[in-house]
Residue frames as qw, qx, qy, qz and C-alpha x, y, z in Angstrom:
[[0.000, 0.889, 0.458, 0.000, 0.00, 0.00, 0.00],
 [0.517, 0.485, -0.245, 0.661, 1.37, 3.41, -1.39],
 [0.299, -0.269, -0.358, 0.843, 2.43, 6.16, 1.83],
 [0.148, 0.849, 0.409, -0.301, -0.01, 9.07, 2.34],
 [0.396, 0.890, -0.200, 0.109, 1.87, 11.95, 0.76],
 [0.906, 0.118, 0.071, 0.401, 5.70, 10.41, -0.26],
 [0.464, 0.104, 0.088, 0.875, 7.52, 13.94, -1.05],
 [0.256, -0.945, -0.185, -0.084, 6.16, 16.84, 1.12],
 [0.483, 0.138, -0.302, 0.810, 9.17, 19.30, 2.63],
 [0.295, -0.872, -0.333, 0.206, 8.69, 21.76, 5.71],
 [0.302, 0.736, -0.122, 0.594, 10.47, 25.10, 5.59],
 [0.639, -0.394, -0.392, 0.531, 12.85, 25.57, 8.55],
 [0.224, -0.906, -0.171, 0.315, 14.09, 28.75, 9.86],
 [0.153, -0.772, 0.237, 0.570, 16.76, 29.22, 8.76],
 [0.524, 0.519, -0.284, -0.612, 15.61, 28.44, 5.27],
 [0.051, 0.237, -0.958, -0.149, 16.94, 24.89, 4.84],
 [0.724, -0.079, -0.292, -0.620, 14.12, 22.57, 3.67],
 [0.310, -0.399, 0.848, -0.162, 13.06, 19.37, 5.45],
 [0.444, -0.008, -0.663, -0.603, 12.14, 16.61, 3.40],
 [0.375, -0.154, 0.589, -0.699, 9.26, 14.32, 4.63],
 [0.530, -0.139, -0.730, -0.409, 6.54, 11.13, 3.78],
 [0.633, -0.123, 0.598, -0.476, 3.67, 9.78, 6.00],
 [0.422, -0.024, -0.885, -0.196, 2.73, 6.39, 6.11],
 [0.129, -0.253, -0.855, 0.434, 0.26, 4.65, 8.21],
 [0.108, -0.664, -0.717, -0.185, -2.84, 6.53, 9.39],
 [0.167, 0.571, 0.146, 0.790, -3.03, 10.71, 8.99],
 [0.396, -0.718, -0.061, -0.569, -5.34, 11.23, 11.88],
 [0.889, -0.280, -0.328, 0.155, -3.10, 8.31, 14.39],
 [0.435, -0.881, -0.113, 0.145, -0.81, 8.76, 16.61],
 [0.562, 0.800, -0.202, -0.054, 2.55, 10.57, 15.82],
 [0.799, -0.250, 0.393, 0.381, 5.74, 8.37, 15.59],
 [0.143, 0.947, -0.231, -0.172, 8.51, 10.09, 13.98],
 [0.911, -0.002, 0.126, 0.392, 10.72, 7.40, 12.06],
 [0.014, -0.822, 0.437, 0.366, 14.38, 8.15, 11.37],
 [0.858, 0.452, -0.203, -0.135, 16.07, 6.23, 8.79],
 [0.804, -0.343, 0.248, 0.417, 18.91, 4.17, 8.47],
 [0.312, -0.738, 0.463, 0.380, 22.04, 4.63, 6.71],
 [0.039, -0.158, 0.250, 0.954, 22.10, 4.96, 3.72],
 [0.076, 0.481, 0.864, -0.126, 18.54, 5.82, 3.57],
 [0.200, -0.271, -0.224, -0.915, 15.77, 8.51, 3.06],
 [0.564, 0.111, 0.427, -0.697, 11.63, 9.06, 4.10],
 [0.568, 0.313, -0.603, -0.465, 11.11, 6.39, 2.02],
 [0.171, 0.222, -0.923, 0.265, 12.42, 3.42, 4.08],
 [0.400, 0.162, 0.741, -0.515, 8.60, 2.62, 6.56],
 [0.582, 0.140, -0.263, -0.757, 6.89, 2.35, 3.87],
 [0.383, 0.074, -0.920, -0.013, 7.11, -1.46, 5.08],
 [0.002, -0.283, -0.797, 0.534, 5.33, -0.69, 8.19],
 [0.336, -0.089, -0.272, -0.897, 2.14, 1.62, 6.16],
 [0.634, -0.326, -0.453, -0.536, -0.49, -0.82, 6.52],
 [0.612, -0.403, -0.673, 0.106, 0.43, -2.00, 9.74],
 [0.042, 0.404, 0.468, -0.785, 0.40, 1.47, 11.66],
 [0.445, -0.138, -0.332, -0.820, -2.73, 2.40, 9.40],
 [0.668, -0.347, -0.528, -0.394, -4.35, -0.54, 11.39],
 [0.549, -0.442, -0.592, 0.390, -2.89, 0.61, 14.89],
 [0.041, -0.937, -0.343, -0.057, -3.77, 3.54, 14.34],
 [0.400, -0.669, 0.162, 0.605, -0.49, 5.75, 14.00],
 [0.347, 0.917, -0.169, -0.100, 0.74, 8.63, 12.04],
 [0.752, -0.136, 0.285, 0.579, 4.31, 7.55, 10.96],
 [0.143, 0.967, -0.057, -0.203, 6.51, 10.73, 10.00],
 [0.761, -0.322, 0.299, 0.477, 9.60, 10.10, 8.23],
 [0.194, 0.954, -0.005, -0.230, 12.09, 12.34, 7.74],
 [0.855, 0.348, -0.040, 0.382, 14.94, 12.61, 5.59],
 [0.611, -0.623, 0.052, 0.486, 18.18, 14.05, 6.96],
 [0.158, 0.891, -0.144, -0.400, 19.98, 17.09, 5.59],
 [0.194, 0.604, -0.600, -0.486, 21.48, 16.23, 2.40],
 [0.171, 0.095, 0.977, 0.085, 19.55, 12.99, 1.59],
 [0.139, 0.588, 0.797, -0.009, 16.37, 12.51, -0.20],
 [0.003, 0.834, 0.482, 0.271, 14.66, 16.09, 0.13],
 [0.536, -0.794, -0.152, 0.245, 16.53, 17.57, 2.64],
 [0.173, 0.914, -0.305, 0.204, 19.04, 20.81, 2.58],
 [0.778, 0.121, -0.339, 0.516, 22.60, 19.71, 3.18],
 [0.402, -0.915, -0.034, 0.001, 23.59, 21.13, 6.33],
 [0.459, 0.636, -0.500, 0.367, 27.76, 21.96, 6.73],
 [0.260, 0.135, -0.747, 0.597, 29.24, 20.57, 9.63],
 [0.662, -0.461, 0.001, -0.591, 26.09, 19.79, 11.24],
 [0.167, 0.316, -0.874, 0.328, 26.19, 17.13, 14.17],
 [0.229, -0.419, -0.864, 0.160, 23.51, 14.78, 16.21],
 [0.051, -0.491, -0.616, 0.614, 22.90, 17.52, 18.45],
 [0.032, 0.238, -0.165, -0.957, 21.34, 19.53, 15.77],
 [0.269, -0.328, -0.838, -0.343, 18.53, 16.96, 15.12],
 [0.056, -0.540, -0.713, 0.442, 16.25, 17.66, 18.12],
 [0.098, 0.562, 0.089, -0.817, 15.81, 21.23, 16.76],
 [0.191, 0.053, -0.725, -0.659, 15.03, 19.88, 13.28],
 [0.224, -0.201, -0.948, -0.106, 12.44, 17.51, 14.71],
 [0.024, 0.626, 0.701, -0.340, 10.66, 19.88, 17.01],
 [0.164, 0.293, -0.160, -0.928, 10.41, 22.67, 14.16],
 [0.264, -0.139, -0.827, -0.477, 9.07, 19.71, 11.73],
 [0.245, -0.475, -0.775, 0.336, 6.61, 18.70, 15.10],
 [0.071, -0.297, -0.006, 0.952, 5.83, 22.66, 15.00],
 [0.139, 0.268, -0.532, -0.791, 5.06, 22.83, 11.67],
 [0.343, -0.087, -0.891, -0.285, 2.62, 19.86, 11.76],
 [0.114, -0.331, 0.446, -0.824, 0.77, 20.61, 15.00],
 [0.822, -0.110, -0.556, -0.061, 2.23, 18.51, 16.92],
 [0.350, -0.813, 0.313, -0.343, 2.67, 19.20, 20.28],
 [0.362, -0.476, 0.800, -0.036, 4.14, 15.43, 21.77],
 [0.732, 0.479, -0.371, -0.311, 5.13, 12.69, 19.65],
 [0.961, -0.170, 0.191, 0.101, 6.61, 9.27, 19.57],
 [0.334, 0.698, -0.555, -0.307, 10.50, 8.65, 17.78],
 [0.867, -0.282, 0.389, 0.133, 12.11, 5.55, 16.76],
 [0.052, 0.776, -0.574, -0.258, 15.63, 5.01, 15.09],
 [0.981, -0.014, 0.190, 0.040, 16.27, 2.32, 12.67],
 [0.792, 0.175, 0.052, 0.583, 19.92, 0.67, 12.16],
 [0.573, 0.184, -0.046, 0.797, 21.41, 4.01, 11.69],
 [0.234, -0.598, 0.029, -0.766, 19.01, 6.42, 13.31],
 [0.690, -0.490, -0.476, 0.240, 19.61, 5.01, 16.44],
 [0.309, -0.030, -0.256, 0.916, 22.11, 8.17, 17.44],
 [0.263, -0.409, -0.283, -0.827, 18.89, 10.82, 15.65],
 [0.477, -0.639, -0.384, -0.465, 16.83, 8.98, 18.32],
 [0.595, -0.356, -0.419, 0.587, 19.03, 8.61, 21.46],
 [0.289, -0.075, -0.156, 0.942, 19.29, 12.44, 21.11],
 [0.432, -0.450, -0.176, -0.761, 15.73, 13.47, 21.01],
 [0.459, -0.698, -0.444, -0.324, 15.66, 11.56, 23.95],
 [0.548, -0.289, -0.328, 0.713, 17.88, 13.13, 25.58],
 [0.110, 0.252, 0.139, 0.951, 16.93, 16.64, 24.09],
 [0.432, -0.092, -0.456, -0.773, 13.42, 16.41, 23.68],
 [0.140, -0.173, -0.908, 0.355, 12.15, 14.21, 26.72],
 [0.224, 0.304, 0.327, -0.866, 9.82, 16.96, 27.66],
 [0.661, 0.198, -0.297, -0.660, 7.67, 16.44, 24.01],
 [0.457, 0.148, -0.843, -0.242, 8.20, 12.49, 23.65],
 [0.778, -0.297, 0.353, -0.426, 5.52, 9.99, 25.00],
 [0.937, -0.048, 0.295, 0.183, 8.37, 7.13, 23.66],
 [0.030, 0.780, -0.586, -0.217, 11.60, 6.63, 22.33],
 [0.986, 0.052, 0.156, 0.019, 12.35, 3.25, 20.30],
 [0.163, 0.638, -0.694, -0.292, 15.86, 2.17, 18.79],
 [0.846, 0.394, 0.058, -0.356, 15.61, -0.63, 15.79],
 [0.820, 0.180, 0.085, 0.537, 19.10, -2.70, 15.17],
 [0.007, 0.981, -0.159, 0.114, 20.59, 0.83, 16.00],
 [0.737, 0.343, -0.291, 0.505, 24.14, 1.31, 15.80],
 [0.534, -0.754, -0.202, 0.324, 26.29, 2.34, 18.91],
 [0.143, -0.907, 0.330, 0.219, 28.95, 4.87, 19.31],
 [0.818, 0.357, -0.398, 0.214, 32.14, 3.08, 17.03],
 [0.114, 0.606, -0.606, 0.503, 34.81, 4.09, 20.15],
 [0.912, -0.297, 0.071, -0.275, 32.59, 1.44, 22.02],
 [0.397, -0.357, 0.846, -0.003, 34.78, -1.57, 23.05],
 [0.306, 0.100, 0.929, 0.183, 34.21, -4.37, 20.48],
 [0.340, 0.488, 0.112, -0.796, 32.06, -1.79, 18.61],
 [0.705, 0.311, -0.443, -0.458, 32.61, -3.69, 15.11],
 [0.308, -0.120, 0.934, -0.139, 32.74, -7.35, 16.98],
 [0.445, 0.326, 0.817, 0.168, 30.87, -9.85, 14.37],
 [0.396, 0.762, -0.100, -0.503, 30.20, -6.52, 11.88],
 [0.818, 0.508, 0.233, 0.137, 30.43, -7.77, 8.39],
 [0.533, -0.358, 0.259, 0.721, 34.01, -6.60, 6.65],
 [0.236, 0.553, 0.403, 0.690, 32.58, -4.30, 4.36],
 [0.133, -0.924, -0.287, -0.214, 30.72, -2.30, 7.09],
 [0.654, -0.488, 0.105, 0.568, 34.35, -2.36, 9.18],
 [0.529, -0.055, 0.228, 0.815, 36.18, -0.95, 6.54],
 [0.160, 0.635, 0.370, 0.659, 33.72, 1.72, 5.62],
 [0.098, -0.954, -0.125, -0.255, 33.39, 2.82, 8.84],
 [0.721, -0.578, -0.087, 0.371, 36.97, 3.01, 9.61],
 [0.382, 0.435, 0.303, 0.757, 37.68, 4.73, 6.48],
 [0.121, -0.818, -0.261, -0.498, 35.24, 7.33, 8.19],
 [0.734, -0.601, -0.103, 0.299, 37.59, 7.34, 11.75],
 [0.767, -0.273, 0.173, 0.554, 40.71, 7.12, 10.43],
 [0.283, -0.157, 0.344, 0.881, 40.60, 8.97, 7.46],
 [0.339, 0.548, 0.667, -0.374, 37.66, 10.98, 6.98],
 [0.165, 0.672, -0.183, -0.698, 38.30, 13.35, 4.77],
 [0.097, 0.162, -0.860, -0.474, 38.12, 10.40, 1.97],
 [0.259, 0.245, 0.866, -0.349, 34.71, 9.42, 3.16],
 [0.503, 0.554, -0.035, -0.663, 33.11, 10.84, -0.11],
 [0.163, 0.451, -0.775, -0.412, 34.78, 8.19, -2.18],
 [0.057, 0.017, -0.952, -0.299, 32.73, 5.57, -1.17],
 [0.279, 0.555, 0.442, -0.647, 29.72, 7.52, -0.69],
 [0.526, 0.597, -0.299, -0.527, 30.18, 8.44, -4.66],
 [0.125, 0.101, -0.880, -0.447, 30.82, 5.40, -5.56],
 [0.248, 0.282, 0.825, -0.423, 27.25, 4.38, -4.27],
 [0.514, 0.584, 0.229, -0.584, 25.55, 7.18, -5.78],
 [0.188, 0.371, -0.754, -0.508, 27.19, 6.32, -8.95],
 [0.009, 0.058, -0.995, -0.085, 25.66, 2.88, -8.44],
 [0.288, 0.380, 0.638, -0.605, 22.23, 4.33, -7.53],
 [0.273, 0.363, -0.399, -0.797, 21.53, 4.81, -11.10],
 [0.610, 0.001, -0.683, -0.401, 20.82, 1.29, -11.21],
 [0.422, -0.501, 0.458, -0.601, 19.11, 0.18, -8.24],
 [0.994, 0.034, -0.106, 0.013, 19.30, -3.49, -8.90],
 [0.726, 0.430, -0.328, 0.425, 23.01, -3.14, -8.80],
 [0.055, -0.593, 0.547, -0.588, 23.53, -0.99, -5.81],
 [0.702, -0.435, 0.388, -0.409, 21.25, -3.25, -3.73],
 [0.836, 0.336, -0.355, 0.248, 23.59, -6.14, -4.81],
 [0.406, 0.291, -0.554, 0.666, 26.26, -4.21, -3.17],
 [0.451, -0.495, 0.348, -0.656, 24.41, -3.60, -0.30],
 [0.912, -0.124, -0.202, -0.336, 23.01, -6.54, -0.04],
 [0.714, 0.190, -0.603, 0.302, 26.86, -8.51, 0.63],
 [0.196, 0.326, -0.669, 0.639, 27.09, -7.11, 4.29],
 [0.834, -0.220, 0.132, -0.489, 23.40, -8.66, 5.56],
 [0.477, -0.148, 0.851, -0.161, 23.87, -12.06, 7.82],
 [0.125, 0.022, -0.962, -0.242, 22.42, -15.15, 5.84],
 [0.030, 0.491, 0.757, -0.431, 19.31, -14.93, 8.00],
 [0.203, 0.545, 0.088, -0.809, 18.54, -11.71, 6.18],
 [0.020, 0.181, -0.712, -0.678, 18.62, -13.29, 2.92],
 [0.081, 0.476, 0.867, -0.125, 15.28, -14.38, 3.02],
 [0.088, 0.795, 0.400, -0.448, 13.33, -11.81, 4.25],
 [0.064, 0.673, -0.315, -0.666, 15.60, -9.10, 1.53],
 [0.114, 0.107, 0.859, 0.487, 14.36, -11.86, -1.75],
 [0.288, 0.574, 0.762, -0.079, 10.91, -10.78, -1.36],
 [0.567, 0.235, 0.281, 0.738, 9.96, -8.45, -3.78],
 [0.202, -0.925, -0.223, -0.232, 7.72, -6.09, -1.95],
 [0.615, -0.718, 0.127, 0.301, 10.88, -5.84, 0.68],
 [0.700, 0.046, 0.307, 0.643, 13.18, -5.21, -2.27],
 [0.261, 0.579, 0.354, 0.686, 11.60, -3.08, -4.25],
 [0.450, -0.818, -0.262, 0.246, 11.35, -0.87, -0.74],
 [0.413, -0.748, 0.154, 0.497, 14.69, -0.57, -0.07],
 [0.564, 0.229, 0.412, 0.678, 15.58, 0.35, -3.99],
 [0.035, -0.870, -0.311, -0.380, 13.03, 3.26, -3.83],
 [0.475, -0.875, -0.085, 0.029, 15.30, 3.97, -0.55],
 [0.732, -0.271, 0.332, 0.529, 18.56, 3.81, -1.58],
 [0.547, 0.426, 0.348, 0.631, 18.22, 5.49, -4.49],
 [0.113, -0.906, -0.274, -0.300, 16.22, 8.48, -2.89],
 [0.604, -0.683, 0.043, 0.408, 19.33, 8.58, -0.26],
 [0.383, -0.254, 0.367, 0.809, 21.75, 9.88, -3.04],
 [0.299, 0.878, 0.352, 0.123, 18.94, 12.07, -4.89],
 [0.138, -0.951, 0.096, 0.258, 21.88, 14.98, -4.02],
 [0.647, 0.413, -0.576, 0.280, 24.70, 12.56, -4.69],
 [0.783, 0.107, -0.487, 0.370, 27.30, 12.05, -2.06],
 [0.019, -0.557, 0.346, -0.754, 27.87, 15.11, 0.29],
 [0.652, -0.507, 0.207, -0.524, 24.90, 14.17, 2.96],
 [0.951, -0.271, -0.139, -0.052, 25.76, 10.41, 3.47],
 [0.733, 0.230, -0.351, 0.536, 29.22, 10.95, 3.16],
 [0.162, -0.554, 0.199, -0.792, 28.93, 13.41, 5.94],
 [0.841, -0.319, 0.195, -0.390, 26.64, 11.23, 8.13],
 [0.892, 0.161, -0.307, 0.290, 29.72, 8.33, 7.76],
 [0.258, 0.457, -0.470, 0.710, 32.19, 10.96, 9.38],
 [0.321, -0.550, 0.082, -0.766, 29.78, 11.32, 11.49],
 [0.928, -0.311, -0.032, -0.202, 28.86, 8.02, 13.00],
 [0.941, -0.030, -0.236, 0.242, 32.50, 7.06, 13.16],
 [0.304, 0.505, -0.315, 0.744, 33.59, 9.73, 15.12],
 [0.173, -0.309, -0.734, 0.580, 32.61, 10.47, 18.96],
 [0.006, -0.697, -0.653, -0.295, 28.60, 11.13, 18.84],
 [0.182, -0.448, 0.065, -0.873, 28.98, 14.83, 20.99],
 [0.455, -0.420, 0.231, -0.751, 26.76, 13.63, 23.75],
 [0.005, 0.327, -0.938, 0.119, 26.53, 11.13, 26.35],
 [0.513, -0.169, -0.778, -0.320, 24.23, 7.81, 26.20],
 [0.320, -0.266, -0.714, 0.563, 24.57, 7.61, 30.31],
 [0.212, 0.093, 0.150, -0.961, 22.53, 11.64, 30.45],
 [0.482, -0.217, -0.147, -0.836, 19.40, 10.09, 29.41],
 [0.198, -0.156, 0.653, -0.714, 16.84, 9.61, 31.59],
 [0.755, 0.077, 0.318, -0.568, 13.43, 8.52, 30.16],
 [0.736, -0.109, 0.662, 0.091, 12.94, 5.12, 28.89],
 [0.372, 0.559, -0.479, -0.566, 14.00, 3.69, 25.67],
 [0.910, 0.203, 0.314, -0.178, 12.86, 0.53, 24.29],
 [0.022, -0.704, 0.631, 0.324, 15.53, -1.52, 22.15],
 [0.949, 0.144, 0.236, -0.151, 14.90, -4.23, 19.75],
 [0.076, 0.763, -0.596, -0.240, 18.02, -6.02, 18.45],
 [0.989, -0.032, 0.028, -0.143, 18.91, -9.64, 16.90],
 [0.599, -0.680, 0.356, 0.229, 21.19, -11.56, 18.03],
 [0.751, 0.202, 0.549, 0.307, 22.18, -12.96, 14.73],
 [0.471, 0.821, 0.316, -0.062, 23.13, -9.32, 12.82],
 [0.725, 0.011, 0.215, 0.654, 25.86, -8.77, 10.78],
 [0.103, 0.784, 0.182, 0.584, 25.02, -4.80, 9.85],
 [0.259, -0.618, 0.349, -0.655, 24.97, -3.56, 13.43],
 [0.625, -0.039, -0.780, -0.012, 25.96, -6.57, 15.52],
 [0.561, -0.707, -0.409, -0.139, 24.68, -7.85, 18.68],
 [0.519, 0.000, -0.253, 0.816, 27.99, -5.89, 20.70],
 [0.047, -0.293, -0.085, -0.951, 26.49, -2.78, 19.54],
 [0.571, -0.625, -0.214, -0.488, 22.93, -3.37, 21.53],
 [0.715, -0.285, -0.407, 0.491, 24.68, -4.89, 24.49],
 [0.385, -0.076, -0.281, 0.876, 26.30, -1.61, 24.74],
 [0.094, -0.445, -0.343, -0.822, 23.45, 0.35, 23.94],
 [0.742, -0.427, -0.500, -0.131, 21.52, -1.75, 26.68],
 [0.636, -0.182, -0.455, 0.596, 24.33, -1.19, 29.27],
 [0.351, 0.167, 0.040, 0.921, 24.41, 2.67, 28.57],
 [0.243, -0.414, -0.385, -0.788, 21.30, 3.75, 28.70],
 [0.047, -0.123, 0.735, -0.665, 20.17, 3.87, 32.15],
 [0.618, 0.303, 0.320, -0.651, 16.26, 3.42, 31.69],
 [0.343, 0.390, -0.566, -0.640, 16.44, 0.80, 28.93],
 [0.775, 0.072, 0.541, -0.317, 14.21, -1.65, 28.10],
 [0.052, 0.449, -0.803, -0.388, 16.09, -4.34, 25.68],
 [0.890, 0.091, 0.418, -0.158, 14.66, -7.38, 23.62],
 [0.228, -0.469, 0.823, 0.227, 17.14, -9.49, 22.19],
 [0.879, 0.161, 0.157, -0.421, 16.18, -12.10, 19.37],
 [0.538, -0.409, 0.714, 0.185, 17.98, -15.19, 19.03],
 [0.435, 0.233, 0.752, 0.437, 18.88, -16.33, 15.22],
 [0.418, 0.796, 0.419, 0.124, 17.57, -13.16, 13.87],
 [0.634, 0.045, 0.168, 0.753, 19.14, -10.29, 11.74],
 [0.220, -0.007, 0.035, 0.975, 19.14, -6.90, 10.75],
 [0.234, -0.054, -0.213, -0.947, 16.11, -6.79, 9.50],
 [0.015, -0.391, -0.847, 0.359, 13.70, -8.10, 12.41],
 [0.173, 0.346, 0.238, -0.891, 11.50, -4.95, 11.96],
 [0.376, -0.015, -0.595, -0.710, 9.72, -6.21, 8.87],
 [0.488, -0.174, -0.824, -0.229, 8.48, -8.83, 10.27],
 [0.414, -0.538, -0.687, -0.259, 7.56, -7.24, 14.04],
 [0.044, -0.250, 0.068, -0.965, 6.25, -4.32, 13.85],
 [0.574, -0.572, -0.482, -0.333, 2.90, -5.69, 15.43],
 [0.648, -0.525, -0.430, 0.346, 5.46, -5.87, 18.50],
 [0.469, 0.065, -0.177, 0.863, 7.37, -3.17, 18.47],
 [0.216, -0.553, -0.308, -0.743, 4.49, -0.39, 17.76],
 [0.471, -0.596, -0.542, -0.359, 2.82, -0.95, 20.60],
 [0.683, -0.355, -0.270, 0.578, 5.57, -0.07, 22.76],
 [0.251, 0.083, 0.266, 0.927, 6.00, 2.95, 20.97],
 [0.270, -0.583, -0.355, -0.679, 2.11, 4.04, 21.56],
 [0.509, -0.461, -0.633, 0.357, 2.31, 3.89, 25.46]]
């Protein structure tokens, strides 16, 4: 089923557009998705019919130089909360849900730390941790290692394989190929069907609509020290991770799980990155408390 309105954009203050897509049900409650990595407002469009039948708005935005969104210069995490409650503004919305998949896990740890005061939940989805963790890339696939240590070690190159993507986004059968080599075995399944394919092609491609600048930016970013601390927040966060993922392995929720002082963790044995397709009946409902 398609998304309510796919390519809407809010005007920010200080002029920079934000891009945007609902999914799910217009008049439900609001749950602000972030995306992963490399990604766009595109990406829930898996979960549409099931928050249209629990009754949630799903908002998903696209991050400053991806998809719709104005490339910001040396923006950082903490500049999301202020994106999210202009967008939450703009929509009037006074308090809202977030949740962070695979790579918006930082976008949502920092609204709740920022933003506690608006949020009536906070989820993280296979969310990546901080890389300076201990054993941060323990059982990570060797493609995602070396891309993000290219983005540590030597960032300033971190466009190269950001363009080599977009390049590949031309053909989106080919890039998700190359995505496709750093998902666990377990994922392979679930990423052959062709509704779940033809998702994350519409989302991959829409992530380099600019080209290269925003993701390769958001690479420096995640593999550098996030600006703010996991231990400072305070209200709960909810954390679904499997144990079995090679994208953002199970290290990374452990640590997430340790850090977070109010967290509420569910572990799944033998499953992989991409548990969320398959349950969102559970997850949602945590997310509407």
């Amino acid at each position: 089923m398609a998304a309510i309105q796919m390519g809407r954009t809010l005007r920010l203050r200080d002029g920079r557009f934000l891009g945007y897509a609902e999914h799910g049900n217009p008049t439900g409650k609001p749950l602000f998705w972030f995306h992963g990595f490399p990604g766009s407002r595109l990406e829930p469009q898996f979960l549409h019919e099931t928050a249209a039948k629990r009754d949630v708005r799903v908002i998903a935005l696209d991050r400053p130089g991806m998809g719709l969104s104005t490339f910001k210069r040396a923006r950082t995490f903490l500049d999301w909360p202020d994106d999210v409650a202009q967008a939450a503004d703009l929509l009037g919305i006074d308090r809202f849900a977030v949740a962070g998949l695979s790579g918006g896990s930082p976008y949502a740890a920092v609204c709740a730390l920022k933003l506690a005061d608006r949020l009536t939940a906070a989820g993280i989805i296979s969310g990546i941790a901080p890389f300076d963790a201990p054993d941060a890339t323990l059982g990570m696939s060797r493609q995602n290692r070396l891309l993000f240590t290219l983005g540590r070690r030597l960032p300033w190159l971190a466009r190269l394989p950001m363009a080599a993507l977009a390049f590949q986004a031309r053909n989106p059968d080919r890039l998700l190929r190359q995505v496709e080599r750093s998902f666990a075995e377990v994922d392979r399944p679930i990423m052959a069907r062709p509704a779940v394919r033809q998702v994350y092609k519409d989302d991959f491609t829409e992530a380099f609509r600019q080209g290269s600048r925003g993701p390769a930016w958001e690479l420096v970013l995640y593999s550098r020290p996030w600006g703010f601390a996991l231990e400072k927040i305070r209200m709960e966060v909810h954390l679904w991770q499997g144990e079995a993922d090679a994208n953002v392995p199970l290290s990374m929720g452990r640590y997430l799980a340790a850090f977070i002082a109010n967290c509420r963790a569910t572990f799944y044995p033998g499953e992989g990155h991409l548990l969320a397709i398959d349950r969102m009946d559970e997850i949602l409902p945590s997310l509407l408390r």
